[in-house]
C-alpha positions in Angstrom: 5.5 -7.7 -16.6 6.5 -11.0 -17.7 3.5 -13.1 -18.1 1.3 -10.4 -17.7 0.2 -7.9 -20.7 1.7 -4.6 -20.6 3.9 -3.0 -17.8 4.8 -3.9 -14.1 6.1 -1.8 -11.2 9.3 -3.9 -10.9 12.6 -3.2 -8.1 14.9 -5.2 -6.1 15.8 -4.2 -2.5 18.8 -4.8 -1.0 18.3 -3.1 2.4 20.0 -4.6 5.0 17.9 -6.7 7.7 15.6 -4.3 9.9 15.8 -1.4 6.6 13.1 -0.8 3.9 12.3 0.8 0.6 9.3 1.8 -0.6 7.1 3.5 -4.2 4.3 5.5 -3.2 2.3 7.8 -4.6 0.1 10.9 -3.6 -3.5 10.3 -4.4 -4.7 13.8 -2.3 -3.0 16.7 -0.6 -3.1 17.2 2.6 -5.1 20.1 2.6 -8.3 17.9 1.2 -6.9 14.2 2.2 -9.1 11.3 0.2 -11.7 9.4 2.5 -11.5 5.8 1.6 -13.8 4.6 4.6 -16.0 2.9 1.9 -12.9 0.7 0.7 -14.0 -2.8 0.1 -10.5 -4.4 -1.1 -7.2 -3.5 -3.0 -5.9 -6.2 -5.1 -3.4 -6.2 -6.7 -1.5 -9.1 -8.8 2.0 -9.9 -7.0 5.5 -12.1 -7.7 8.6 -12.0 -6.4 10.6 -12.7 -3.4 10.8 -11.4 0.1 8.4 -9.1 2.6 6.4 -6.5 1.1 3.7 -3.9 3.1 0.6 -2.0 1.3 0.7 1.3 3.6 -2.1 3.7 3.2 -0.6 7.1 5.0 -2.3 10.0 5.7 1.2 12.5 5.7 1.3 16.6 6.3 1.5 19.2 9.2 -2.6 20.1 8.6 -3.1 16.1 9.7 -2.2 13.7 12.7 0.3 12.1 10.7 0.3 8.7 10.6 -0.2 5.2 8.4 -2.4 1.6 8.1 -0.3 -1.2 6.5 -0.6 -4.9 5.5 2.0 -7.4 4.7 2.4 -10.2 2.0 5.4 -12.2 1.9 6.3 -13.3 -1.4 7.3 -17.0 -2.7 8.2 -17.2 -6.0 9.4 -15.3 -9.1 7.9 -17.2 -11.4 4.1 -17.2 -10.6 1.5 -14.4 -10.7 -0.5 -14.5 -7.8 -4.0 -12.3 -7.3 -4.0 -10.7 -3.6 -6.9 -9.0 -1.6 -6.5 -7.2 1.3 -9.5 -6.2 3.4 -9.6 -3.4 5.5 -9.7 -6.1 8.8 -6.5 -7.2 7.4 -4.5 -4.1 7.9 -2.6 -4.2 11.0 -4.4 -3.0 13.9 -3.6 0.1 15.9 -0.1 -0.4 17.9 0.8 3.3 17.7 4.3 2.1 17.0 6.4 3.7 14.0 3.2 5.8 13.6 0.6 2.9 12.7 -2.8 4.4 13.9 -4.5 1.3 12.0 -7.4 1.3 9.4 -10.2 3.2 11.0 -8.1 6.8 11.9 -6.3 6.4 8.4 -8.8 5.6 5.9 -10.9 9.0 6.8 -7.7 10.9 5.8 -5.6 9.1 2.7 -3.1 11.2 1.4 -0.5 8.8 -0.1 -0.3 5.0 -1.0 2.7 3.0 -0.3 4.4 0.0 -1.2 7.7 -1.4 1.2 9.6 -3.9 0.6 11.8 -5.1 3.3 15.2 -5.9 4.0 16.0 -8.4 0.2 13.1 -8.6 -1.8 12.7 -8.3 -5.4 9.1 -7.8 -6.0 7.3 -7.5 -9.3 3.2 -5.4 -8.4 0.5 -5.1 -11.4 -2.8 -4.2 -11.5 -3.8 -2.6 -8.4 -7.5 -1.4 -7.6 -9.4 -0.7 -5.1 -12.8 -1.7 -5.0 -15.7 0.5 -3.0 -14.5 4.1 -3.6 -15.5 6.0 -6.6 -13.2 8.6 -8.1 -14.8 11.5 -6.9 -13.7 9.9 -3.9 -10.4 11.4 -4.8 -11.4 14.9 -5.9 -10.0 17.7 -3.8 -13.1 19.5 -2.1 
């Protein structure tokens, strides 16, 4: 996490142009997927180089499969920078490669992703999302 206390999520991409590789996590099954309607913001602290996504998906046969993302293009190695993504900055629904936008997906979270696209070396700390509670996250 250089110049930043503690630890970063920190990998280099070197997918060819048009490919991807991505981190993400499961934050609820997909029997009892999270609703994060009430999001207000995920920020998240960000350096590196390249094209990265935040993708909330909601993922399982018991669902309509499908996923909300945002993009940030990164500058520099060298400097920290705070980002915050509103839900009216995820991209709206296109239905292409399964993007059903904010609304469908954030009723449904089952797994948050990061992408980072064709070569980027990308350095993520601190990431929190503001407006949902952690019971929010309890399987029901």
């Amino acid at each position: 996490g250089v110049g930043r206390d503690g630890n970063a999520l920190h990998w280099k991409s070197s997918a060819g142009i048009g490919s991807w590789s991505f981190f993400g996590i499961w934050v609820c099954t997909e029997k009892s997927p999270c609703n994060l309607s009430t999001m207000d913001s995920v920020v998240y602290y960000v350096r590196g180089t390249g094209v990265i996504s935040i993708i909330f998906e909601t993922l399982g046969s018991s669902n309509v499969e499908g996923k909300t993302l945002a993009y940030d293009t990164l500058k520099t190695n060298e400097e920290w920078k705070r980002v915050s993504i509103k839900p009216s900055s995820f991209k709206p629904r296109d239905d292409l490669y399964g993007n059903l936008g904010w609304d469908v997906i954030s009723k449904a979270v089952t797994t948050i992703s990061i992408a980072a696209y064709d070569d980027t070396e990308v350095w993520i700390d601190d990431i929190t999302l503001y407006g949902v509670k952690p019971s929010d996250f309890i399987t029901k």
